[in-house]
C-alpha positions, -999 to 999 in steps of 0.1 A, spaced: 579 -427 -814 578 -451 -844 562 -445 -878 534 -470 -867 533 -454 -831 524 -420 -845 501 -433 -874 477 -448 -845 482 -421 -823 464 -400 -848 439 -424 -858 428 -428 -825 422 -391 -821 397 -392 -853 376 -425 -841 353 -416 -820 327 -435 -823 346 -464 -823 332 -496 -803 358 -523 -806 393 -517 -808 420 -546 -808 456 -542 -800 469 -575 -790 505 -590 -801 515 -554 -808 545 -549 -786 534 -521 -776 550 -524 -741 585 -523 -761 573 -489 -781 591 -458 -769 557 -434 -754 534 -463 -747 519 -442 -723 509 -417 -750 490 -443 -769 471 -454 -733 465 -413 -731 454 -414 -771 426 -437 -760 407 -408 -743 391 -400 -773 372 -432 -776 340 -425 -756 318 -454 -776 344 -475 -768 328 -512 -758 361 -540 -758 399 -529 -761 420 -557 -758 454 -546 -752 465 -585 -741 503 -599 -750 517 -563 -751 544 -568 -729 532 -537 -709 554 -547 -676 586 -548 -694 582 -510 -707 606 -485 -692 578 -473 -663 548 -497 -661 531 -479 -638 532 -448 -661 517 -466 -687 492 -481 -661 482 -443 -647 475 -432 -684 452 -462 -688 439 -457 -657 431 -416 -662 419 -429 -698 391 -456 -684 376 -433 -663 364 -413 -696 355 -445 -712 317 -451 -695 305 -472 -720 336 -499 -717 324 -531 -710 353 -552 -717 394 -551 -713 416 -579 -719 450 -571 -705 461 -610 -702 498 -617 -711 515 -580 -703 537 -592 -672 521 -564 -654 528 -579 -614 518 -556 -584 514 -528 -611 472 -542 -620 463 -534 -590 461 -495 -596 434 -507 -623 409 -511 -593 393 -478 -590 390 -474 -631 374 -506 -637 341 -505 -614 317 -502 -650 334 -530 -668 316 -561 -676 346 -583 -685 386 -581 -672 406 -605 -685 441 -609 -662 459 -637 -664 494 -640 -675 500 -609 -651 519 -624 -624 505 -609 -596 510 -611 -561 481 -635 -538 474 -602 -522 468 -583 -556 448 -612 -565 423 -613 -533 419 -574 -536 410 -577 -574 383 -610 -563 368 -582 -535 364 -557 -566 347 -585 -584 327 -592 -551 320 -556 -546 306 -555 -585 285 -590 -592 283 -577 -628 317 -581 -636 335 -615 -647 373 -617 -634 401 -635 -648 431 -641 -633 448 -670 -631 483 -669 -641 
């Protein structure tokens, strides 16, 4: 893990009340452990937006590991209301997002290349939750 890697991973851990927490343009999806920064994010519980958009997520070594340690870490985020994911190349991979998104407000997509069939099941999660605004358009 880099320098800068292991300098968030502990910041994250002593930030718990934070609200807002932007990551974009980091390259985080070309970081060695990604997944351990998506499992670091656990520990923000007042957590509101996290925008972890143009990360290059997809083109990590596993993108679905990094996706299931999002994933597992959503669920203990109630009070997100907001994630921004747009740019990461993530393809067939978002649609394991669907069961840890059902609180959010706002999920932001596009840029994913996703399949048509990804894209209808994520507009039925939108459907199935009127609350929540949807973008995907690649």
């Amino acid at each position: 893990m880099t320098e800068a890697l292991v300098g968030l991973f502990e910041a994250l851990h002593k930030l718990p009340q934070l609200q807002e927490l932007k990551l974009s343009d980091n390259g985080l999806g070309k970081c060695e452990n990604t997944e351990r920064v998506m499992e670091a994010l656990i520990h923000l519980s007042q957590l509101k937006t996290l925008n972890l958009s143009k990360n290059h997520l997809g083109e990590c070594g596993n993108p679905e590991t990094v996706m299931e340690a999002l994933c597992g870490s959503l669920t203990h985020l109630p009070q997100l209301e907001t994630l921004d994911l747009h740019g990461n190349y993530l393809g067939e991979c978002v649609a394991n997002l669907l069961p840890a998104v059902a609180h959010l407000k706002e999920l932001a997509l596009w840029r994913n290349y996703t399949s048509p069939g990804v894209k209808e099941r994520l507009e039925l999660a939108a459907k199935v939750n009127p609350g929540l605004r949807l973008y995907i358009s690649d």
